[in-house]
Biopython code that builds the backbone (N, CA, C, O; Angstrom):
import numpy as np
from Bio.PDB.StructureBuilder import StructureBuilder

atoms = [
    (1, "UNK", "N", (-11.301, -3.712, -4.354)),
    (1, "UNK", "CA", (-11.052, -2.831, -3.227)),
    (1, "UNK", "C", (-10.872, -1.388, -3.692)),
    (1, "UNK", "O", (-11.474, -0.434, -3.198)),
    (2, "UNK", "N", (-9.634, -1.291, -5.084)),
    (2, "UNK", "CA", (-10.045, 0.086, -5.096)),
    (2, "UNK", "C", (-10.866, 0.760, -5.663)),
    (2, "UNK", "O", (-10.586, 1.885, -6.077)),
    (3, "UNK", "N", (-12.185, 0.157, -5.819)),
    (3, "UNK", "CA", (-13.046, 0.852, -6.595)),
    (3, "UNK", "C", (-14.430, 1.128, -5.081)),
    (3, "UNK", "O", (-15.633, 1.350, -5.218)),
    (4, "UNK", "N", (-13.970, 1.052, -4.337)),
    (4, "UNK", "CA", (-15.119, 1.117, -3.416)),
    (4, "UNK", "C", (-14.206, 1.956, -2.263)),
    (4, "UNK", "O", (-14.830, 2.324, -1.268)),
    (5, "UNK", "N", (-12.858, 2.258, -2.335)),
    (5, "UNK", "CA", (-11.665, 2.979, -1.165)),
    (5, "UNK", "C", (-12.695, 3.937, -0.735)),
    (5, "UNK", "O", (-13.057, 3.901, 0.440)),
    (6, "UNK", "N", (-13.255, 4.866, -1.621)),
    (6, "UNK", "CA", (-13.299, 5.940, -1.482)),
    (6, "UNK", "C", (-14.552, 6.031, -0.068)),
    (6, "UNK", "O", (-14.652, 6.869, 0.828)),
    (7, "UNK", "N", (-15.231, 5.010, -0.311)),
    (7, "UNK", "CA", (-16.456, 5.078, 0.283)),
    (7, "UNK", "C", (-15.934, 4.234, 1.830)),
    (7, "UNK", "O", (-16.306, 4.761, 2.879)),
    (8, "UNK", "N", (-15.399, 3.421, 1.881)),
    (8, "UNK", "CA", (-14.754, 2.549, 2.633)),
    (8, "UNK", "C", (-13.788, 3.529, 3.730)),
    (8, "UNK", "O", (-13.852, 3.353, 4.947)),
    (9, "UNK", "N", (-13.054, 4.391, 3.210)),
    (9, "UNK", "CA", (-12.238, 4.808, 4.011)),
    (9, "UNK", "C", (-13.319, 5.988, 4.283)),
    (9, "UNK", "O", (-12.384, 6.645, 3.826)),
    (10, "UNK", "N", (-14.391, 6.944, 4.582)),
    (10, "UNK", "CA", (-15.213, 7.638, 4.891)),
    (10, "UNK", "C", (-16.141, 6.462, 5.712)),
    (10, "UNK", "O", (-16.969, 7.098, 6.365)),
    (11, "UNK", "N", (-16.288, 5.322, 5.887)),
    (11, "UNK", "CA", (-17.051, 4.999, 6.864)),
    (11, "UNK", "C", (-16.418, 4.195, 7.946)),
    (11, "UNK", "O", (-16.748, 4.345, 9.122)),
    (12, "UNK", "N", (-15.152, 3.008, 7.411)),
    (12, "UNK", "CA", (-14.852, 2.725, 8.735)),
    (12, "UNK", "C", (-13.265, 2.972, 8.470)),
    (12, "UNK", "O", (-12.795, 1.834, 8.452)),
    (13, "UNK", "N", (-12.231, 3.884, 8.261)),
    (13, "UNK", "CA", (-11.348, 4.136, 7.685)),
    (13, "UNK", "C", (-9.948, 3.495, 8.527)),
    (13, "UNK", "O", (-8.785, 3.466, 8.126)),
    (14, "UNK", "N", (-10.457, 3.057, 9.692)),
    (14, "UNK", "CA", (-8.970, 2.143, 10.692)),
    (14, "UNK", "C", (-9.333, 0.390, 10.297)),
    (14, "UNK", "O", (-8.670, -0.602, 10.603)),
    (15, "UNK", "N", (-10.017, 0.437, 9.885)),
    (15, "UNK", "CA", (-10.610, -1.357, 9.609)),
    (15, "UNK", "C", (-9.877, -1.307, 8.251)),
    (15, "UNK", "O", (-8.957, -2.087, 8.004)),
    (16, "UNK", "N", (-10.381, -0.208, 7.223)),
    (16, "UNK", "CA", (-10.115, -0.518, 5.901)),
    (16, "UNK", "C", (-8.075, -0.348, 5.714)),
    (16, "UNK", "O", (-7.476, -0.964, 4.832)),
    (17, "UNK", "N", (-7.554, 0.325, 6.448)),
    (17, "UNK", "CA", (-6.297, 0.817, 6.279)),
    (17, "UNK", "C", (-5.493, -0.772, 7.139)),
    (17, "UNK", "O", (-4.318, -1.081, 6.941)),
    (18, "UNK", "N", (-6.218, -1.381, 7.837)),
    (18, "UNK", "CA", (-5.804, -2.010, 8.478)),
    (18, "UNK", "C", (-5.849, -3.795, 7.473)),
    (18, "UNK", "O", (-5.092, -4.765, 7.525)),
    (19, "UNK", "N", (-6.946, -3.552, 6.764)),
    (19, "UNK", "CA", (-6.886, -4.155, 5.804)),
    (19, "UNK", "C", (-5.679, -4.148, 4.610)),
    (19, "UNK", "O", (-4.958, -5.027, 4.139)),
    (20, "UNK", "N", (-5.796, -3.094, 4.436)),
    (20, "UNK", "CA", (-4.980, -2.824, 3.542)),
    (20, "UNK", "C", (-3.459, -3.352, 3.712)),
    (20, "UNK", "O", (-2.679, -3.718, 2.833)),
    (21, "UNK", "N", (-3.296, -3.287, 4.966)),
    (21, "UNK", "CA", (-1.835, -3.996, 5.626)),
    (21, "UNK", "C", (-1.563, -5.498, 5.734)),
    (21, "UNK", "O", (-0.546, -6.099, 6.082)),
    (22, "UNK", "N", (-2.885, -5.975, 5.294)),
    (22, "UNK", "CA", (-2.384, -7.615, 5.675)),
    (22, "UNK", "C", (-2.132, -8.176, 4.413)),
    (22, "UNK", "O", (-2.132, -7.331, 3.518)),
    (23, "UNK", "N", (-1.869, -9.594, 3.969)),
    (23, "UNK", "CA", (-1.434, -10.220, 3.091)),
    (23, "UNK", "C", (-2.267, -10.190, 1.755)),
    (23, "UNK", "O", (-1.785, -10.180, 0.623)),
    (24, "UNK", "N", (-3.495, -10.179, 2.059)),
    (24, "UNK", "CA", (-4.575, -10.147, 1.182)),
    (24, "UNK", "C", (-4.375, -9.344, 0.102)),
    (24, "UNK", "O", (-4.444, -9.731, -1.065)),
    (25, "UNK", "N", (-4.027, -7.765, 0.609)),
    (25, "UNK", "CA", (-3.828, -6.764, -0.130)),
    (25, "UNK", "C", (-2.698, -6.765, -0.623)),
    (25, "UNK", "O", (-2.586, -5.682, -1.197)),
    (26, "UNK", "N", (-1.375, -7.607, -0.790)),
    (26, "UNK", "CA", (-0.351, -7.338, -0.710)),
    (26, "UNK", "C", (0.107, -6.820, -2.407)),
    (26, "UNK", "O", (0.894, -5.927, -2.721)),
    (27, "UNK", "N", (-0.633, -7.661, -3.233)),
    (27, "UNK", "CA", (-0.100, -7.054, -4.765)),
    (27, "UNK", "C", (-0.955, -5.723, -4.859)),
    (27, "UNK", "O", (-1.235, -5.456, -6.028)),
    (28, "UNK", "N", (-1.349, -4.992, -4.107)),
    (28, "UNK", "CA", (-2.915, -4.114, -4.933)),
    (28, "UNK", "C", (-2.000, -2.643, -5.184)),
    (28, "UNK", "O", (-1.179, -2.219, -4.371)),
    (29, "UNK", "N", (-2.327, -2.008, -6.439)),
    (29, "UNK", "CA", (-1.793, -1.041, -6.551)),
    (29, "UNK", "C", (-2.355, 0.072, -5.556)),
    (29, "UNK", "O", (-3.501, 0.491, -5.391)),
    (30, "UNK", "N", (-0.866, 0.479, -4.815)),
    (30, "UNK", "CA", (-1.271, 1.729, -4.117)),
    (30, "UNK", "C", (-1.411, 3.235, -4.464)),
    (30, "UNK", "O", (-1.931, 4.131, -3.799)),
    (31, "UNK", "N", (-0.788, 3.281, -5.728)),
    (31, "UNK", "CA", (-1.011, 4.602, -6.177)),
    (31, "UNK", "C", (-2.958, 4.632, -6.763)),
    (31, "UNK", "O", (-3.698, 5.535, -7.155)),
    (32, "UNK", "N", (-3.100, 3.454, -6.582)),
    (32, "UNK", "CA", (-4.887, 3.806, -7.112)),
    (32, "UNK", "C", (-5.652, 3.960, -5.653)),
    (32, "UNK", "O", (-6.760, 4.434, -5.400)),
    (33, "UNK", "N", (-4.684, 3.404, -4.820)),
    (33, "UNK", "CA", (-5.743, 3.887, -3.601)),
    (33, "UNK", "C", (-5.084, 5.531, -2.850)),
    (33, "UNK", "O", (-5.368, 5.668, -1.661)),
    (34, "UNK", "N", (-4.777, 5.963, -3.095)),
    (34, "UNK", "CA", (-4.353, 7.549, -2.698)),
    (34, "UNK", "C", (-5.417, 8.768, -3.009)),
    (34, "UNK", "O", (-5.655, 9.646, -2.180)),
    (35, "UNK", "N", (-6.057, 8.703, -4.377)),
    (35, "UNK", "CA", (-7.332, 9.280, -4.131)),
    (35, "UNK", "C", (-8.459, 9.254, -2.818)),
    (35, "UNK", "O", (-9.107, 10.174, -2.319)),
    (36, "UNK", "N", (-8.425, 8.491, -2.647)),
    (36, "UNK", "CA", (-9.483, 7.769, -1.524)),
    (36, "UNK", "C", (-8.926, 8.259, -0.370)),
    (36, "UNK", "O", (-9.735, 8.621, 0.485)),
    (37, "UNK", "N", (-7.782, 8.364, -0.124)),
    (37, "UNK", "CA", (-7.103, 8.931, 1.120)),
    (37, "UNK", "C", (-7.160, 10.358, 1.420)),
    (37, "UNK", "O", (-6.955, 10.612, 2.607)),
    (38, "UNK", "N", (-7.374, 11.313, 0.691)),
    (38, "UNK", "CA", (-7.740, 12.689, 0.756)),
    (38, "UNK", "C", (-9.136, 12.752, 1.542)),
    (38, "UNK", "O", (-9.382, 13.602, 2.399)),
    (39, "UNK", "N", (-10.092, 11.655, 1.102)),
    (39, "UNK", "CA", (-11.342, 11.847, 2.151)),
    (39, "UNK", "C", (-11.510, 11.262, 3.629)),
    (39, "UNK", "O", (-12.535, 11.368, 4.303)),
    (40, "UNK", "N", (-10.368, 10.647, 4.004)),
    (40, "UNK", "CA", (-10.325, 10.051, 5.496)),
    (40, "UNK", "C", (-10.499, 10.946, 6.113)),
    (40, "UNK", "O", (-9.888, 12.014, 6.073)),
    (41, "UNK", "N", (-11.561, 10.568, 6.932)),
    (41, "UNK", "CA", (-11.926, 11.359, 8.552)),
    (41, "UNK", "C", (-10.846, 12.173, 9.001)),
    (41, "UNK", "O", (-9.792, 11.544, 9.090)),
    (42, "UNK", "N", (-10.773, 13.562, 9.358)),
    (42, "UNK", "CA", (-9.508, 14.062, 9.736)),
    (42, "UNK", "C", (-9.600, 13.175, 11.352)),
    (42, "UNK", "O", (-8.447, 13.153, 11.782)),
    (43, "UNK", "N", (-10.243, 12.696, 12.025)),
    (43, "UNK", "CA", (-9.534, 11.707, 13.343)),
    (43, "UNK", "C", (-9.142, 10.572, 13.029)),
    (43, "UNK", "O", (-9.031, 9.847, 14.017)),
    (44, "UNK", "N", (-8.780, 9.911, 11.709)),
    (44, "UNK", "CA", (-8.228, 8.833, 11.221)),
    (44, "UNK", "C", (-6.841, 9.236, 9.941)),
    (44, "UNK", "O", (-6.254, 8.459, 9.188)),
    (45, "UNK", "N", (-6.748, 10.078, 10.037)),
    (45, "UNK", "CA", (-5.340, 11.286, 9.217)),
    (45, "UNK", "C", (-4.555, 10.930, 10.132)),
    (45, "UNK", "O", (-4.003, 12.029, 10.081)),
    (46, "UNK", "N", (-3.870, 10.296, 11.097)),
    (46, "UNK", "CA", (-2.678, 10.339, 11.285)),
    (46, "UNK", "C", (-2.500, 8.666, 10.940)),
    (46, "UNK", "O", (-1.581, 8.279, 10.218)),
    (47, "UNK", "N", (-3.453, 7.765, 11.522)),
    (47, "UNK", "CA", (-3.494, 6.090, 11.029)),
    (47, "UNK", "C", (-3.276, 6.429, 9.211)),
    (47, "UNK", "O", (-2.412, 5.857, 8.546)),
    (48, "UNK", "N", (-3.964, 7.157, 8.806)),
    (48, "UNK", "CA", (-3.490, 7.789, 7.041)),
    (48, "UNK", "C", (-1.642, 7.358, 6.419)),
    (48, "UNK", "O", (-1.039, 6.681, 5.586)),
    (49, "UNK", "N", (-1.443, 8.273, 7.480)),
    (49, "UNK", "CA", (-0.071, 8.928, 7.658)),
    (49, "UNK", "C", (0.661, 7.667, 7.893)),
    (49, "UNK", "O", (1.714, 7.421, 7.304)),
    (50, "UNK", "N", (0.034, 6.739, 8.882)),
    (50, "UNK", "CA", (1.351, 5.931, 9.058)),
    (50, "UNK", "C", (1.097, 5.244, 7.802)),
    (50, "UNK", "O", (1.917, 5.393, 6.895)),
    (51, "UNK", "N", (-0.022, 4.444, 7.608)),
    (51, "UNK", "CA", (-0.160, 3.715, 6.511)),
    (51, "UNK", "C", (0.808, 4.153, 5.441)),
    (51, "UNK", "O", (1.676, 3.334, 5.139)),
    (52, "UNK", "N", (0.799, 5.137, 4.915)),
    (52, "UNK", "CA", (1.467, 5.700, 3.744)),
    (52, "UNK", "C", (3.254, 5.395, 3.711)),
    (52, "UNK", "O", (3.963, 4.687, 2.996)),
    (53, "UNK", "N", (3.513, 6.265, 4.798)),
    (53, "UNK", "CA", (4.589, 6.299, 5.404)),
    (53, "UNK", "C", (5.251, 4.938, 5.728)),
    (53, "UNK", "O", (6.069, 4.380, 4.997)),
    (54, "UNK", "N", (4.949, 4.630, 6.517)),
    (54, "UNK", "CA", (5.433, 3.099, 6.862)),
    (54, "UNK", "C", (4.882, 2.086, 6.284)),
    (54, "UNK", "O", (5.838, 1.312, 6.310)),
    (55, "UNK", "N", (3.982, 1.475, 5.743)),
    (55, "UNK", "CA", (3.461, 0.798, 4.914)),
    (55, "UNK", "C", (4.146, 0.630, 3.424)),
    (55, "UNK", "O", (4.878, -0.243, 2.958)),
    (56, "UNK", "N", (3.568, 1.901, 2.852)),
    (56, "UNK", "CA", (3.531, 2.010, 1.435)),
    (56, "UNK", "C", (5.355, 2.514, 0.938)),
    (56, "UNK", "O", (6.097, 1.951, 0.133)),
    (57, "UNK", "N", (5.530, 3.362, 1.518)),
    (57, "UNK", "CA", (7.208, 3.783, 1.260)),
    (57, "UNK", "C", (8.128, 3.262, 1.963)),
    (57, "UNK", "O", (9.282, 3.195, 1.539)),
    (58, "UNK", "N", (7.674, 2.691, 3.461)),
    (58, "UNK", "CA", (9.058, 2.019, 3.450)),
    (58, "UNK", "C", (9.002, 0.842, 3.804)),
    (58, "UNK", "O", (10.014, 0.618, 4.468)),
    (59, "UNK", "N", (8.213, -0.276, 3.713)),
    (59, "UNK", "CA", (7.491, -1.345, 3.418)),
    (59, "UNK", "C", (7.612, -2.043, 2.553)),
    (59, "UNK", "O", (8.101, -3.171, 2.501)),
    (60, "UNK", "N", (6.942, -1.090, 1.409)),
    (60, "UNK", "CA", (6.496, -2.097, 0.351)),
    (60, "UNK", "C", (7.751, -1.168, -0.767)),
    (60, "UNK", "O", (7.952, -1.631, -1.890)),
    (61, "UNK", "N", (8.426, -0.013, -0.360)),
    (61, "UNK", "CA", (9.756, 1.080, -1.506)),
    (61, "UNK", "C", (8.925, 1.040, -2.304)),
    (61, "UNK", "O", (9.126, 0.348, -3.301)),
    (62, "UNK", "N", (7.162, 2.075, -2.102)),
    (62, "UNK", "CA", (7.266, 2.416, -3.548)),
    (62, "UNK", "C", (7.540, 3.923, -4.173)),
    (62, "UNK", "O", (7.482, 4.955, -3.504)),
    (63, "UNK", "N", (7.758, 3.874, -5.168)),
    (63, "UNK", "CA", (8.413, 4.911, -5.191)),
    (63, "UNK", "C", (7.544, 6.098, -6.280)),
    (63, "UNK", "O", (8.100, 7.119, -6.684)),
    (64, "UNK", "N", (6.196, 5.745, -6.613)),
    (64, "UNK", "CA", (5.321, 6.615, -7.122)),
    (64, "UNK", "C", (4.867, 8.145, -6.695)),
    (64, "UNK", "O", (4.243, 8.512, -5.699)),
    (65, "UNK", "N", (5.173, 8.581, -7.330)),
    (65, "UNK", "CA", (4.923, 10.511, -6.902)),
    (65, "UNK", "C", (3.849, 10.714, -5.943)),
    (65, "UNK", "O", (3.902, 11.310, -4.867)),
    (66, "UNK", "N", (2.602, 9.971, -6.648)),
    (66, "UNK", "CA", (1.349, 10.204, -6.097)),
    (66, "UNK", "C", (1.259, 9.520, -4.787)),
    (66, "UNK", "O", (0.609, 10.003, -3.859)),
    (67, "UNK", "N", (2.010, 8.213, -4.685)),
    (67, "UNK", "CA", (2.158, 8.198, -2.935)),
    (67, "UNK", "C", (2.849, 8.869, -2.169)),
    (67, "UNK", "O", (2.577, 8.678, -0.984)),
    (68, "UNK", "N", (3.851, 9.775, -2.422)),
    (68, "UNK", "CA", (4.780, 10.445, -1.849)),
    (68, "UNK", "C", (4.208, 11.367, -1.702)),
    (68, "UNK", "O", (4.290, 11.778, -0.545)),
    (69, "UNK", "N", (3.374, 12.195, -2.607)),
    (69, "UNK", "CA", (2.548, 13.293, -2.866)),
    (69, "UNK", "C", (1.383, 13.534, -1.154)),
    (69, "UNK", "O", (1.180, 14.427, -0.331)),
    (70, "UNK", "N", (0.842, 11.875, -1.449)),
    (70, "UNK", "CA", (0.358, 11.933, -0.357)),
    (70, "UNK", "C", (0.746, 11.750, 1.021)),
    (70, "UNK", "O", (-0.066, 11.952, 1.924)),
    (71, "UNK", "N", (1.519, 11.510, 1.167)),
    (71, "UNK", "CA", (2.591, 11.394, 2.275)),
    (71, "UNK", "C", (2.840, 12.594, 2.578)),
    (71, "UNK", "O", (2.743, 12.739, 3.797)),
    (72, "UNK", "N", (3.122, 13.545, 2.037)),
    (72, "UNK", "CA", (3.016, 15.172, 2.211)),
    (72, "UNK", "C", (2.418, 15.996, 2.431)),
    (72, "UNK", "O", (2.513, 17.103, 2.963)),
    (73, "UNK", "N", (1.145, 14.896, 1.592)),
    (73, "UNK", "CA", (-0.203, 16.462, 2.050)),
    (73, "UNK", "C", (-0.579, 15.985, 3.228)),
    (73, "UNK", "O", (-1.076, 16.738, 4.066)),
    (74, "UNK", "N", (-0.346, 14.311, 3.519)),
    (74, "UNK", "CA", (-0.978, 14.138, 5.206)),
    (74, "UNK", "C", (-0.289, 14.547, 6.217)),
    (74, "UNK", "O", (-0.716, 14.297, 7.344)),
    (75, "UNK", "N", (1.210, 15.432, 6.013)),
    (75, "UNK", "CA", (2.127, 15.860, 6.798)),
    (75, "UNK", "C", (1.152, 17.154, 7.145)),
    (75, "UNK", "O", (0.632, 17.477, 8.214)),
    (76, "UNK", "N", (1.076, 18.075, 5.193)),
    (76, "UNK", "CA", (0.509, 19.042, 5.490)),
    (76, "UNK", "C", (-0.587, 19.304, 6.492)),
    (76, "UNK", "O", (-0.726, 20.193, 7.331)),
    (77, "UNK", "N", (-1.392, 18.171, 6.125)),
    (77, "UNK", "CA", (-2.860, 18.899, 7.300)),
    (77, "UNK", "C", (-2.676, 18.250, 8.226)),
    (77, "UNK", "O", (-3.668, 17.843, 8.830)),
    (78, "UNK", "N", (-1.658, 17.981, 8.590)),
    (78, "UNK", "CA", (-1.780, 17.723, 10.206)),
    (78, "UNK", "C", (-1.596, 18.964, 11.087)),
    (78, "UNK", "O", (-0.817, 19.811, 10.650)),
    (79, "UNK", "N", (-2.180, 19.193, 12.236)),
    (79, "UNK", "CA", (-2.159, 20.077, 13.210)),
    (79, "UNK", "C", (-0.522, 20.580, 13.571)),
    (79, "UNK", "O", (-0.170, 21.695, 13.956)),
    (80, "UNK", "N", (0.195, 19.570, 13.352)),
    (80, "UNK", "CA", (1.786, 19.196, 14.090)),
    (80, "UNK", "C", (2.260, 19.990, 13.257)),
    (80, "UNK", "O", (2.094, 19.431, 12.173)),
    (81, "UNK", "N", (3.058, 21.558, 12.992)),
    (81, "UNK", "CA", (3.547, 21.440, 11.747)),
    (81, "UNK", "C", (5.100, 20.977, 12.054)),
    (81, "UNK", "O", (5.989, 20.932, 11.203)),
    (82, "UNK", "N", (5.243, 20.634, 13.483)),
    (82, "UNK", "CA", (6.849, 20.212, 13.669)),
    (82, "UNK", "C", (6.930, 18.960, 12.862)),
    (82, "UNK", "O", (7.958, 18.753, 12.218)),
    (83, "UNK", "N", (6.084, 18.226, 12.838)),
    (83, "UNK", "CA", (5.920, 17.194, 11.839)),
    (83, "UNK", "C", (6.496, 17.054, 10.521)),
    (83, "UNK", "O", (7.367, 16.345, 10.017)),
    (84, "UNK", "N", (5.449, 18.284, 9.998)),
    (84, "UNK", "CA", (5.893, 18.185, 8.747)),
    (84, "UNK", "C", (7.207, 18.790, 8.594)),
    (84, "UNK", "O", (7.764, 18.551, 7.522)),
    (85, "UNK", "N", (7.936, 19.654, 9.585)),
    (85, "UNK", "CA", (8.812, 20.773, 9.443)),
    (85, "UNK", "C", (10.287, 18.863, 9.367)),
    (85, "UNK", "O", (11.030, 18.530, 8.443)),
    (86, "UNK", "N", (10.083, 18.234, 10.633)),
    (86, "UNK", "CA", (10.690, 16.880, 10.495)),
    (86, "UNK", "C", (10.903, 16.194, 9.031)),
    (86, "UNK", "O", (11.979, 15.927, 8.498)),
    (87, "UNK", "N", (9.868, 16.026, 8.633)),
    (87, "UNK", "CA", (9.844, 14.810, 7.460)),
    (87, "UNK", "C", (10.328, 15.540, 6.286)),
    (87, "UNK", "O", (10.835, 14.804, 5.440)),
    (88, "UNK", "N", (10.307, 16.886, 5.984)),
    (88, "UNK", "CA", (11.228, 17.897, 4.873)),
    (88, "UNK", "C", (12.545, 17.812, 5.348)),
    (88, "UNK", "O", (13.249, 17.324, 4.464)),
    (89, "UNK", "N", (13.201, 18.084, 6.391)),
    (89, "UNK", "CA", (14.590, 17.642, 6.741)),
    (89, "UNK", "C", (14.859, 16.472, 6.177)),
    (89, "UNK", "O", (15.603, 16.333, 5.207)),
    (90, "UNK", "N", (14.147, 15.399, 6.877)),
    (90, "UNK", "CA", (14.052, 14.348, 6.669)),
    (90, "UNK", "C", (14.244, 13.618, 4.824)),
    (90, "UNK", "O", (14.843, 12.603, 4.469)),
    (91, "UNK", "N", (13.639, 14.408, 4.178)),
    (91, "UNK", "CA", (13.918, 14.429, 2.780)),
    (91, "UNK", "C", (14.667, 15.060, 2.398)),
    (91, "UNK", "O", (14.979, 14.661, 1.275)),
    (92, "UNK", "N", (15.557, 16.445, 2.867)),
    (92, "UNK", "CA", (16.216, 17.247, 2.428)),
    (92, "UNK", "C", (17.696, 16.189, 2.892)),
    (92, "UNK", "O", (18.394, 15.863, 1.932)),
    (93, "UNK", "N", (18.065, 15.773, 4.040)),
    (93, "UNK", "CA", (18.908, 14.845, 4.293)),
    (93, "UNK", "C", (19.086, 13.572, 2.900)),
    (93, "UNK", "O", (20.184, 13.217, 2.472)),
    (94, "UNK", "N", (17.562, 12.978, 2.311)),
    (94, "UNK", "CA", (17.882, 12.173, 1.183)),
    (94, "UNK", "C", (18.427, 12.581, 0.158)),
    (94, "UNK", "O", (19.115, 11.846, -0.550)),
    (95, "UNK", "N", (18.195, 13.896, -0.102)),
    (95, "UNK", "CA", (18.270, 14.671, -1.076)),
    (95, "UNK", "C", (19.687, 14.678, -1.203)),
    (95, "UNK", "O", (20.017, 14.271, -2.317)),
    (96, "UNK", "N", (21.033, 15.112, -0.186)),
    (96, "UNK", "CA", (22.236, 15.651, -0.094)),
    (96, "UNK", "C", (22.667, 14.472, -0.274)),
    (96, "UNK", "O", (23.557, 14.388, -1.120)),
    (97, "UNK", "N", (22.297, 13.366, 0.305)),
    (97, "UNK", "CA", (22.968, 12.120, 0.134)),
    (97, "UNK", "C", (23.008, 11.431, -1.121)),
    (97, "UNK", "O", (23.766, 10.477, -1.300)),
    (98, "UNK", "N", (22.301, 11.826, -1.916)),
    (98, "UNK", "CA", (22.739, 11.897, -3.830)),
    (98, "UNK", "C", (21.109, 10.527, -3.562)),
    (98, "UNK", "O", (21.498, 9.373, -3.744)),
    (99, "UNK", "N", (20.299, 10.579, -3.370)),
    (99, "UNK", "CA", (19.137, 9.844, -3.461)),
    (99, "UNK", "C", (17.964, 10.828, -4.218)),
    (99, "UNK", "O", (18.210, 11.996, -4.516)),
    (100, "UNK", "N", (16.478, 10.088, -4.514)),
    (100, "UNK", "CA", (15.643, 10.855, -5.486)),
    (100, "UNK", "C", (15.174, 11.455, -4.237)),
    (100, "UNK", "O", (15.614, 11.111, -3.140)),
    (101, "UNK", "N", (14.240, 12.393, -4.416)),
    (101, "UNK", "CA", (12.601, 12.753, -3.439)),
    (101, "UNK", "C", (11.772, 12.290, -4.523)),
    (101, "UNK", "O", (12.006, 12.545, -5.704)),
    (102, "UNK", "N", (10.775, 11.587, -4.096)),
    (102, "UNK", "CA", (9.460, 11.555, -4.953)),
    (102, "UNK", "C", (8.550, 12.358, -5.286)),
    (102, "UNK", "O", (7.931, 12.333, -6.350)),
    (103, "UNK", "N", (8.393, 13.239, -4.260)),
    (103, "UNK", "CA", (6.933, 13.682, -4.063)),
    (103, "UNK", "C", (7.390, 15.338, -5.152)),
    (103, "UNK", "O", (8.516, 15.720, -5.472)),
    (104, "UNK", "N", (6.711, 15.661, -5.314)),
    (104, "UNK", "CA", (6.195, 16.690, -6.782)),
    (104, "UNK", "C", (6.369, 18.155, -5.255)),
    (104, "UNK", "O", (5.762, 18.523, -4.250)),
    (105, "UNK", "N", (7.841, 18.558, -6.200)),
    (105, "UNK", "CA", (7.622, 20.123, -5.169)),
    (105, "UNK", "C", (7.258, 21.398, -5.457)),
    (105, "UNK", "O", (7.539, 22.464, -4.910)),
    (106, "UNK", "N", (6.514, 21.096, -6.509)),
    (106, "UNK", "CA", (5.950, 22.227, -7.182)),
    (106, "UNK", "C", (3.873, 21.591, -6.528)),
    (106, "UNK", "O", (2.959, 22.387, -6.319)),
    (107, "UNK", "N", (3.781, 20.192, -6.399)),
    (107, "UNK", "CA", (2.376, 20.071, -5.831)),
    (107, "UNK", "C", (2.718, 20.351, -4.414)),
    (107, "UNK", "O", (1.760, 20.953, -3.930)),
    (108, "UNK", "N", (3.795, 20.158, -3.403)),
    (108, "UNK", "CA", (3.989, 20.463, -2.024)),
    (108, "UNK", "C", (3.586, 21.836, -2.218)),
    (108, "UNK", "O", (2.595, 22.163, -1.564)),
    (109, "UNK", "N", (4.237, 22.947, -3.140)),
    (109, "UNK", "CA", (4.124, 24.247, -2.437)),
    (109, "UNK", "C", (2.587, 24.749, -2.617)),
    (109, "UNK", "O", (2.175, 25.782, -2.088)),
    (110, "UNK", "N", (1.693, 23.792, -3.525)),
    (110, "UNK", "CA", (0.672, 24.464, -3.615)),
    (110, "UNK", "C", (-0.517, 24.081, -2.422)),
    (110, "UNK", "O", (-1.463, 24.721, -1.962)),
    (111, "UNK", "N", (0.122, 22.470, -2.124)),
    (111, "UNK", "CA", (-0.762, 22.074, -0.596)),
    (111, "UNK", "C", (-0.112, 23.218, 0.486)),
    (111, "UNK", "O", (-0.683, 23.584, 1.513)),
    (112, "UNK", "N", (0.652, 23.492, 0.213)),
    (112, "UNK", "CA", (0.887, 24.605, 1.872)),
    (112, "UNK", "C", (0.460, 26.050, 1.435)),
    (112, "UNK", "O", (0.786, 26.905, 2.259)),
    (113, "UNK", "N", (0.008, 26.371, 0.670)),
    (113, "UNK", "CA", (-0.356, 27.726, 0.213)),
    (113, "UNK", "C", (-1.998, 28.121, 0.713)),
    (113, "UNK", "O", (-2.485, 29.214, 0.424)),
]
sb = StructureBuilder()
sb.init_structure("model")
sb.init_model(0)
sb.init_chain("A")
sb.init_seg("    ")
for serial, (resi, resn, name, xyz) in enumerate(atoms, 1):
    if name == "N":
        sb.init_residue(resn, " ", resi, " ")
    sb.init_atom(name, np.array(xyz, "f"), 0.0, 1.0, " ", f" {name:<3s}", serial, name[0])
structure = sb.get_structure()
């Protein structure tokens, strides 16, 4: 699966993400499928988003940069920026509460630049 994401999520990208959610997939490393997620259809970027989000981090707790990473940049290009302005609270709240952030904030400031 992840050697074909890339192509998979550019042609039918709610089938393949939806895949990705059922049992089948359940051991597959997700930090190898996050490349592949930068090329989803921007009208399939928010199904992206949940996947990541609810799926991969609070689902399955993983706790790899590069999924968190992406979890951020799909905040970033979303249209919403109340969104993303949410889910930085949202981490800044983990943050005070003596917990990690994952995601690389030196790669956040360069996706919003």
């Amino acid at each position: 699966m992840t050697k074909y994401m890339s192509v998979m999520i550019k042609k039918a990208p709610n089938e393949t993400i939806n895949a990705l959610e059922s049992e089948k997939f359940r051991k597959i490393d997700l930090a190898k499928l996050m490349p592949a997620l930068r090329d989803c259809p921007d009208e399939a970027r928010n199904r992206a988003k949940q996947f990541v989000e609810n799926h991969c981090i609070k689902q399955r707790k993983c706790q790899d940069s590069s999924v968190h990473n992406m979890c951020f940049y799909l905040y970033a290009k979303s249209d919403d920026t109340e969104d993303l302005l949410k889910y930085l609270r949202q981490e800044e709240k983990t943050h005070e509460s003596g917990l990690n952030i994952f995601f690389d904030k030196t790669y956040a400031l360069n996706v919003c630049r």
